[in-house]
Structure formats: structure tokens, C-alpha cells
N, CA, C and O atoms as a MOPAC input file, in Angstrom:
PM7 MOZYME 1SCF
protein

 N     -2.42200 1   -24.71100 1    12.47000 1
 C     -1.13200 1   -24.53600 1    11.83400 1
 C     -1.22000 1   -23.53200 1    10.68500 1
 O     -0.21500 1   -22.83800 1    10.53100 1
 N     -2.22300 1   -23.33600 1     9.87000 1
 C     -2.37500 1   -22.87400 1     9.09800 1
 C     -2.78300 1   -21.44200 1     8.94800 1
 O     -2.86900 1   -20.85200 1     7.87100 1
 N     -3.04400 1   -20.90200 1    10.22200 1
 C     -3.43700 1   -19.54400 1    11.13100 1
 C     -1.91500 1   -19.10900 1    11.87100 1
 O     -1.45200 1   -18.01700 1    12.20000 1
 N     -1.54000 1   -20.10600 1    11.93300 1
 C      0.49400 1   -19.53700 1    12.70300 1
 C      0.88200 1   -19.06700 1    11.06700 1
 O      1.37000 1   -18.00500 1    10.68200 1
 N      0.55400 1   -20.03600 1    10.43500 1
 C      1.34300 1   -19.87900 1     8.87500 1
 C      1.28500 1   -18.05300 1     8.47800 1
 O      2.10400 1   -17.13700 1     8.40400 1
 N     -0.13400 1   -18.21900 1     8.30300 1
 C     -1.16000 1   -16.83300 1     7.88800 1
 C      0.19000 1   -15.44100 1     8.69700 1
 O      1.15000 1   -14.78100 1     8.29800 1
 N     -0.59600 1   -15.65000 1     9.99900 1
 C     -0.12200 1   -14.86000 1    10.72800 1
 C      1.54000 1   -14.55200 1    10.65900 1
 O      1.86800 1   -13.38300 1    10.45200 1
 N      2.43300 1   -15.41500 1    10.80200 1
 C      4.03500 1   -14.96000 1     9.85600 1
 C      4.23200 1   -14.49300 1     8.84200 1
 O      5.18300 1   -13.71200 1     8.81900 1
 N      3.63900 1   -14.66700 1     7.81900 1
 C      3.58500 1   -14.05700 1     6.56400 1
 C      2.99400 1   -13.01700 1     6.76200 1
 O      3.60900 1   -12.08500 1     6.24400 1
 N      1.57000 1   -12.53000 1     7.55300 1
 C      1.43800 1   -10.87600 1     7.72700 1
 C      2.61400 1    -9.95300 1     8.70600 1
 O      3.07500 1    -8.81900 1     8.57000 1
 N      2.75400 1   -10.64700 1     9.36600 1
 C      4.47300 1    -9.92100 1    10.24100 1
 C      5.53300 1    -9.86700 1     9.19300 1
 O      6.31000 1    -8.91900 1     9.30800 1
 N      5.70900 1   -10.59000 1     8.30900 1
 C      6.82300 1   -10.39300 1     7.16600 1
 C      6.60300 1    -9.18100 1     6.49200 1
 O      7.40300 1    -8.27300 1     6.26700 1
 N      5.42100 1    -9.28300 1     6.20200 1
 C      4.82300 1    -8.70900 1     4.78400 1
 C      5.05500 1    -6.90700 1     5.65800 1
 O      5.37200 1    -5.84500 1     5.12200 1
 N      4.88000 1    -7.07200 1     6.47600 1
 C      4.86500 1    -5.41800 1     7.50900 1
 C      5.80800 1    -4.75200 1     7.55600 1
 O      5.85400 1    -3.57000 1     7.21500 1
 N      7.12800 1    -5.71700 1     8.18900 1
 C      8.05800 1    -5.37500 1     8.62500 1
 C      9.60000 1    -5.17700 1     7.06600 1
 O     10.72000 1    -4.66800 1     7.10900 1
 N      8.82800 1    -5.86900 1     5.94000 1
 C      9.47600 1    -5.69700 1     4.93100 1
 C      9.88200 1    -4.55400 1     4.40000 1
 O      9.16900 1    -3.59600 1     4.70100 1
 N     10.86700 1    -4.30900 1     3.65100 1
 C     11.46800 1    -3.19100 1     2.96100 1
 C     10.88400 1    -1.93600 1     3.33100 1
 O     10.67600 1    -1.96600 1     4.54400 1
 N     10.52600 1    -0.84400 1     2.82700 1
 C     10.44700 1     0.39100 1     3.01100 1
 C      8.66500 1     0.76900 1     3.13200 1
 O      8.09500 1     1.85900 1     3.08400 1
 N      8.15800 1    -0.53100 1     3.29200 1
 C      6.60100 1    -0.48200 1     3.46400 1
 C      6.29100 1     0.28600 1     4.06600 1
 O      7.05100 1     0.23400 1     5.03300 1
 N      5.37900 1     1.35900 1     4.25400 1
 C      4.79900 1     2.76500 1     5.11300 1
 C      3.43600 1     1.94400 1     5.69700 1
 O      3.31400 1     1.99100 1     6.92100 1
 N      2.57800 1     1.32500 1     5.07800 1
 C      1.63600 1     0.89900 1     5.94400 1
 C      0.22400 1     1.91200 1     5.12600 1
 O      0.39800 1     3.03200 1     4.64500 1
 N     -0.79900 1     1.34000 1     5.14500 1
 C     -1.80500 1     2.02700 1     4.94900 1
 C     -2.54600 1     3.66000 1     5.36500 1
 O     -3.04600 1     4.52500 1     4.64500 1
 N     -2.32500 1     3.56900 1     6.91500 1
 C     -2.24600 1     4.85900 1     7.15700 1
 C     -2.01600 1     5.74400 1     6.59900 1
 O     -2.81800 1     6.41700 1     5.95300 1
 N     -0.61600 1     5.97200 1     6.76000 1
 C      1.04600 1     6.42100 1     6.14100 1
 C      0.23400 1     6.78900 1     4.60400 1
 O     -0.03100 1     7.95800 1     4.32400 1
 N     -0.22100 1     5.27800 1     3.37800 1
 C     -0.53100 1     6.29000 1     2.30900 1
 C     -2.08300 1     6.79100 1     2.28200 1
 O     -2.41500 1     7.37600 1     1.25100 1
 N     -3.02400 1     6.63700 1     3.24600 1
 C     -4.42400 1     7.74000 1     3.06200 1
 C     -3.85200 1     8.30900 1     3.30100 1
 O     -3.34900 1     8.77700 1     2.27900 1
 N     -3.06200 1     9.13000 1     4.95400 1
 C     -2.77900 1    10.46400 1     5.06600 1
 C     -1.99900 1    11.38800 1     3.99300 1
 O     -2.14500 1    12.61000 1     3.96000 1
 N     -1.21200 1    10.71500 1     3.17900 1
 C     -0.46100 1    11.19400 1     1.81300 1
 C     -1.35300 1    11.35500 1     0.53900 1
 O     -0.84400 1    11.81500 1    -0.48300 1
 N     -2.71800 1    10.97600 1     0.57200 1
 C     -3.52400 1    11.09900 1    -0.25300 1
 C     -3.62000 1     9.77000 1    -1.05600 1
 O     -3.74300 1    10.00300 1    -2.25800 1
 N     -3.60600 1     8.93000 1    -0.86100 1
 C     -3.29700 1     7.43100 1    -1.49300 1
 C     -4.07800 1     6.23000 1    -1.72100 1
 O     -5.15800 1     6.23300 1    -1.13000 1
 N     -3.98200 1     5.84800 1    -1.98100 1
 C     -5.08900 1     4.50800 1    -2.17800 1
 C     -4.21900 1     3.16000 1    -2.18200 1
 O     -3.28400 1     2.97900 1    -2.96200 1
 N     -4.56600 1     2.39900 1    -1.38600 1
 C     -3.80900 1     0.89300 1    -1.11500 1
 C     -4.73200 1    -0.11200 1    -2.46500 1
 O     -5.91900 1    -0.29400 1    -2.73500 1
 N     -3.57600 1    -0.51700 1    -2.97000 1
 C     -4.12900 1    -1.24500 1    -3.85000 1
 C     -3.14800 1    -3.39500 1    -4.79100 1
 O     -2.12000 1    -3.59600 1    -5.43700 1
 N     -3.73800 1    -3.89400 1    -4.52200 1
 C     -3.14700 1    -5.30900 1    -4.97100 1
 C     -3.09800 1    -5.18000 1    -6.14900 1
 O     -3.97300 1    -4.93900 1    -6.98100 1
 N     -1.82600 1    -5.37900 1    -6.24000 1
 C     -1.55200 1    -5.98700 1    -7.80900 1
 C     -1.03800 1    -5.33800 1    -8.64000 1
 O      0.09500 1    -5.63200 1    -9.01900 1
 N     -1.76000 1    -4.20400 1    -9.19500 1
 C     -1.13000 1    -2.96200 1   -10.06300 1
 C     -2.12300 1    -1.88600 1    -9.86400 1
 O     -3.21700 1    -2.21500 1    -9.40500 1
 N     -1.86900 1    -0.51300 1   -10.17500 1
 C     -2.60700 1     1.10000 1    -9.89800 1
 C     -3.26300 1     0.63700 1   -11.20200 1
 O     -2.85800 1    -0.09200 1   -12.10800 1
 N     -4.45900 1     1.32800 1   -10.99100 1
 C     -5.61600 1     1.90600 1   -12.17000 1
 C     -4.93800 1     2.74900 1   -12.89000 1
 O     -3.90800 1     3.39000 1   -12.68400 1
 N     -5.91200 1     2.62700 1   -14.06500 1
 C     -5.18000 1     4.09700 1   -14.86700 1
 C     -5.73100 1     5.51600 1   -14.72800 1
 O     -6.91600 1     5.84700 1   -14.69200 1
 N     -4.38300 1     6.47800 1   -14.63900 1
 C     -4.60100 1     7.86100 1   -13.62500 1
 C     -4.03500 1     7.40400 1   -12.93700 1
 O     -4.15500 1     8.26600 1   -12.06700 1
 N     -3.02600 1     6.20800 1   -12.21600 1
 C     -2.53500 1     6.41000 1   -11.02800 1
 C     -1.47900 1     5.95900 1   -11.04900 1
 O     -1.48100 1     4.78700 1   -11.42600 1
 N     -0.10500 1     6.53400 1   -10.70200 1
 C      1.22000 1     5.88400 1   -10.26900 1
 C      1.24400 1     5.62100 1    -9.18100 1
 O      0.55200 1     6.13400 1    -8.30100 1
 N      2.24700 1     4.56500 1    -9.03000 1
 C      3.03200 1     3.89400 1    -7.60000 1
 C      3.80100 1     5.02300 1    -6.98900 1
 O      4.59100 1     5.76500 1    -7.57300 1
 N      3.51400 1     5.04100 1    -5.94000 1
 C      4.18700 1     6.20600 1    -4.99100 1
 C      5.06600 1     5.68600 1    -3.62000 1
 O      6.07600 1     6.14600 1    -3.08700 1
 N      4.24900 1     4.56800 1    -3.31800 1
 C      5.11600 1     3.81400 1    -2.16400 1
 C      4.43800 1     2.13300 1    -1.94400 1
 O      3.77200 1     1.54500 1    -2.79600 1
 N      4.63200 1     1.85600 1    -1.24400 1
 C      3.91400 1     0.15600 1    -0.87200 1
 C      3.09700 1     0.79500 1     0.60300 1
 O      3.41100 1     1.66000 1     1.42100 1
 N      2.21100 1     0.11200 1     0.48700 1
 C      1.07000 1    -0.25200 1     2.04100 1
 C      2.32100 1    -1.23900 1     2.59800 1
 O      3.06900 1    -0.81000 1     3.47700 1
 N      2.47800 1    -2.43100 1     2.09700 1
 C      2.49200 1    -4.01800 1     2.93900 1
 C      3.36900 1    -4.42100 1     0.99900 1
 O      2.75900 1    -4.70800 1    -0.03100 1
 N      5.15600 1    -4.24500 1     1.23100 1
 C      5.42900 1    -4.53500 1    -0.29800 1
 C      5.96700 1    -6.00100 1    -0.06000 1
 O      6.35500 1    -6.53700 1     0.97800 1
 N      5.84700 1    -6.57500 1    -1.61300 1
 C      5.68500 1    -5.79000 1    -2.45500 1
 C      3.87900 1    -6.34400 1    -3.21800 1
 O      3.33900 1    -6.11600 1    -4.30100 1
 N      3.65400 1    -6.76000 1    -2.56200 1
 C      1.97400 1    -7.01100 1    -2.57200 1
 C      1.45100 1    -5.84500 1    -2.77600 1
 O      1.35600 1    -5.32100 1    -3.88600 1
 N      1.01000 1    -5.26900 1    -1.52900 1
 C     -0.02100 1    -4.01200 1    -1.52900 1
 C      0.75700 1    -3.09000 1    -2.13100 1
 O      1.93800 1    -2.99200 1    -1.79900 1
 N      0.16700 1    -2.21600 1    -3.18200 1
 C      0.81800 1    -0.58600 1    -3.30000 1
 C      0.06700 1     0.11000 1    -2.98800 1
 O     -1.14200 1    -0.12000 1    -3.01200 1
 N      0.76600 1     1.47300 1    -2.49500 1
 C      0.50000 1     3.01300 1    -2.93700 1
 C      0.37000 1     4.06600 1    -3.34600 1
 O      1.04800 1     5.08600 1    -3.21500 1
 N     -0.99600 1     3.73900 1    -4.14200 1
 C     -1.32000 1     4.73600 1    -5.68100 1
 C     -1.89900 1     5.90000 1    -5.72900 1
 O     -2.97500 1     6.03200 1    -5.14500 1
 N     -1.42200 1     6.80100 1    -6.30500 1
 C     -1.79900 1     8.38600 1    -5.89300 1
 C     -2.38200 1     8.54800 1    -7.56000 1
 O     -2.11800 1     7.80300 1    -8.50500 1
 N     -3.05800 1     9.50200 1    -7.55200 1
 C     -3.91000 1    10.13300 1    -8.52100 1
 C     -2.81400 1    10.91100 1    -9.33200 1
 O     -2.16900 1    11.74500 1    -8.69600 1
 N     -2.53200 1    10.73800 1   -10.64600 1
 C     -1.72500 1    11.85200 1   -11.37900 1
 C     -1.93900 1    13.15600 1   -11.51100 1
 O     -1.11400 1    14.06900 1   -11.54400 1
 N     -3.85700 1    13.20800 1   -11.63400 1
 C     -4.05500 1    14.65300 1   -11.46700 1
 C     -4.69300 1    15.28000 1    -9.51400 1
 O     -5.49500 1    14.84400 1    -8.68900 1
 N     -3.95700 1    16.20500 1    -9.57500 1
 C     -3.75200 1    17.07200 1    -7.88700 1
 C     -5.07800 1    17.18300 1    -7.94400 1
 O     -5.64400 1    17.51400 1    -8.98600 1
 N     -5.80600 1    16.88000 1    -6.67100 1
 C     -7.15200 1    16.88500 1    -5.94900 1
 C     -7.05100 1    17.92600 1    -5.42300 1
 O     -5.89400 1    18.21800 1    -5.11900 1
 N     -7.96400 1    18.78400 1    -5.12800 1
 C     -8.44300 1    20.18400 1    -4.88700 1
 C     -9.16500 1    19.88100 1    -3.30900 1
 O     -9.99400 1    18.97500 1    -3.22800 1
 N     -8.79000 1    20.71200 1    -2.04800 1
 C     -9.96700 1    20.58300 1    -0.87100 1
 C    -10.51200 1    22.07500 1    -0.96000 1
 O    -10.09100 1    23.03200 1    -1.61100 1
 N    -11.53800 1    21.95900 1    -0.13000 1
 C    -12.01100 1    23.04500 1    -0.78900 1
 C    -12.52500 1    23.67600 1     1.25200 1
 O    -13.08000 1    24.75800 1     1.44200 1

């Protein structure tokens, strides 16, 4: 029962508000993170909201 429980609450947590999903923020340059961003980093979108966020670096990363 407690694995049906689990498992509804991760289908909620997915299908909620404007959540992009993890993917969605690495490919944007992002870091999935619980709870609140480090410092250097704003909220940019949710992984899984409003639990997980998606925290981007304030200063622009260079590829080289």
C-alpha cells in the first residue's frame, strides 16, 4: 500500500504545474535541486514543482 501511495504522489508531482522535468533543465544548463538554490544560483524553472527546482548559475559558463 505504501508503494501505490509512493508511486501517486510521483505521477502528481510530474504532471503538476509547469514542471519541465530534469532533462528539460540539464539541457538548459541547470541543476535539479530540493529545497532552495545555492548561492550563485537563481530559480529558473521546477524539475518535479514545487519540490524539485531548477537552478542556473548567475554567472554565464563558457564552452570552449
Amino acid at each position: 500500500m505504501g508503494i501505490l501511495l509512493f508511486i501517486l504522489i510521483f505521477i502528481s508531482l510530474t504532471g503538476h504545474g509547469d514542471a519541465h522535468g530534469p532533462d528539460s533543465c540539464n539541457h538548459e544548463g541547470g541543476l535539479c535541486r530540493i529545497g532552495n538554490c545555492v548561492s550563485g544560483e537563481y530559480l529558473a524553472s521546477y524539475c518535479f514543482e514545487p519540490i524539485i527546482l531548477c537552478c542556473k548559475s548567475l554567472s554565464p559558463t563558457t564552452t570552449k
